[in-house]
C-alpha positions as a LaTeX table, in Angstrom:
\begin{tabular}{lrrr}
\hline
Residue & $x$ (\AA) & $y$ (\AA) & $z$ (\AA) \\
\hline
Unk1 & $-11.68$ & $-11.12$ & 1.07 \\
Unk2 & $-8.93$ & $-9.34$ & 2.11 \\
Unk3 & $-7.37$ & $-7.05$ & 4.96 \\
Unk4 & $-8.59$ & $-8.31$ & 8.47 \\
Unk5 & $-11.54$ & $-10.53$ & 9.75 \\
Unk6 & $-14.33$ & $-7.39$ & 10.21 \\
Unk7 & $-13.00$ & $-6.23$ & 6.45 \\
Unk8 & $-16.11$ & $-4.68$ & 4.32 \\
Unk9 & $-16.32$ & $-1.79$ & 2.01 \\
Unk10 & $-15.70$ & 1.27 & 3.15 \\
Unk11 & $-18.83$ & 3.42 & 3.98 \\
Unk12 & $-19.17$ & 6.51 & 1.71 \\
Unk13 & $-17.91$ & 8.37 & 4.45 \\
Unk14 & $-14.44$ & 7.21 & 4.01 \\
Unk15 & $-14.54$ & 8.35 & $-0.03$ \\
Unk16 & $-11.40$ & 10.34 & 0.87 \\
Unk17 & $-9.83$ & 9.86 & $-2.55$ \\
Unk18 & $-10.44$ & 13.83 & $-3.74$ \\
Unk19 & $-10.10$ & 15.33 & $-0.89$ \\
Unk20 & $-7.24$ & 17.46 & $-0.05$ \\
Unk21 & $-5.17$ & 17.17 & 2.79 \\
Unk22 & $-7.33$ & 20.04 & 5.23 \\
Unk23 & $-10.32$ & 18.41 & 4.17 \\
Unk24 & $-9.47$ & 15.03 & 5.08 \\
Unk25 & $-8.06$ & 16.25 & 8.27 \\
Unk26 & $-11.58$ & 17.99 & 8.88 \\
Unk27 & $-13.22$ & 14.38 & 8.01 \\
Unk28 & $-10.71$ & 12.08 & 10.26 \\
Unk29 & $-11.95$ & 14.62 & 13.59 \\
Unk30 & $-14.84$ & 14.74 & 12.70 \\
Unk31 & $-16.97$ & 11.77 & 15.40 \\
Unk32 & $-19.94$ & 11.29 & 13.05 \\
Unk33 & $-17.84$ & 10.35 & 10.23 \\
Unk34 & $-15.01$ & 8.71 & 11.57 \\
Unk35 & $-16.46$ & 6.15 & 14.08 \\
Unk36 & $-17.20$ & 8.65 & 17.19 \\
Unk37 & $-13.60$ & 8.45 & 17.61 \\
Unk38 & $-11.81$ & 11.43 & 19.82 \\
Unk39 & $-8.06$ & 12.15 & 18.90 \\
Unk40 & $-6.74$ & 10.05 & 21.72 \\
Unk41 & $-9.20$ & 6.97 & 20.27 \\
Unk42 & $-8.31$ & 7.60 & 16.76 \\
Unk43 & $-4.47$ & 6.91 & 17.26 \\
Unk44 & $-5.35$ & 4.06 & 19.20 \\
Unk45 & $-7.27$ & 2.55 & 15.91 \\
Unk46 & $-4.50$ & 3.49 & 13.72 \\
Unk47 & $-1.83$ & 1.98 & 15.97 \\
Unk48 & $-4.08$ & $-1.23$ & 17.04 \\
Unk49 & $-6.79$ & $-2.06$ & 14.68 \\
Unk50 & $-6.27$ & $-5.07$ & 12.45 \\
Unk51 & $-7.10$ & $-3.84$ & 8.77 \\
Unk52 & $-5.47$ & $-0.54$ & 9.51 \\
Unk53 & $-2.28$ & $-2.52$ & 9.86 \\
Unk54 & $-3.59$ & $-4.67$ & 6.84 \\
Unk55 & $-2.59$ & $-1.57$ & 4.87 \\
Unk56 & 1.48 & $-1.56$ & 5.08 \\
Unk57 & 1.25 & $-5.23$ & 4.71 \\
Unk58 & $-1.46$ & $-5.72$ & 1.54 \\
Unk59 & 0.33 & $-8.41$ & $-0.28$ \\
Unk60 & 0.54 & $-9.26$ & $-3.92$ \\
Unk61 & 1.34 & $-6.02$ & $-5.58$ \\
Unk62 & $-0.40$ & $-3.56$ & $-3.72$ \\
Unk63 & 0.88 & $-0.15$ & $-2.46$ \\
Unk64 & 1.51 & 0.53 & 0.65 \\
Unk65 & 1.39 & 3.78 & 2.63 \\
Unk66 & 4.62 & 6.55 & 1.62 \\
Unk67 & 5.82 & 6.04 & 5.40 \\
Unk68 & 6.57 & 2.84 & 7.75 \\
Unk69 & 3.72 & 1.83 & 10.26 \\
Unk70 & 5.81 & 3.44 & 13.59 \\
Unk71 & 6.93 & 6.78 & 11.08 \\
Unk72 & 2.92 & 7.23 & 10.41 \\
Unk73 & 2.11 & 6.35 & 14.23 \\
Unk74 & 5.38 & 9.20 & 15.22 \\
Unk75 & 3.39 & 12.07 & 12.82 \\
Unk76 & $-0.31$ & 10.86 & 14.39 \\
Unk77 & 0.69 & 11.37 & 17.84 \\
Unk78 & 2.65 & 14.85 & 17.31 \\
Unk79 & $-0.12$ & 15.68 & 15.16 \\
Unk80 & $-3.44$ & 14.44 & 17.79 \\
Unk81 & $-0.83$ & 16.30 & 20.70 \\
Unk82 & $-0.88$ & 19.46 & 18.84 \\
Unk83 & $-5.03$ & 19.26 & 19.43 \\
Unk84 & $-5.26$ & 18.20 & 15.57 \\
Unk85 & $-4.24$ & 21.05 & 13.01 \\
Unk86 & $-5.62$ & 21.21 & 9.95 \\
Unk87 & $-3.96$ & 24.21 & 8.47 \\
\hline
\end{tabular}
């Protein structure tokens, strides 16, 4: 399997792939669907967590995310410090 040790599908929850940017905003806040994670929590996942991190390193010929691991974790904190816009 790959990614980290806990890797399993994703729930339904995380079927992010039409929304647009404000609604996946709306889904990443919101604590029922994203792991009762506050802000603060949330950029600790992104920064910390194992198959997050599995993402900019996927192997074979995956993609990998349009910005670096510390660019991403630079936007995530500005944007969790700004309270979390969406629009």
């Amino acid at each position: 399997m790959p990614g980290a040790p806990h890797w399993e599908l994703a729930p339904l929850s995380m079927a992010w792939e039409d929304l647009n940017p404000e609604q996946l905003c709306e889904v990443l806040k919101n604590r029922s669907l994203n792991g009762d994670r506050s802000l603060e929590v949330l950029v600790e996942h992104m920064d910390a967590d194992a198959l997050v991190l599995w993402g900019w390193e996927p192997g074979g010929n995956r993609s990998t995310p349009p910005l670096d691991h510390p660019e991403f974790m630079v936007a995530l904190r500005a944007w969790a410090d700004a309270g979390g816009p969406c629009r």
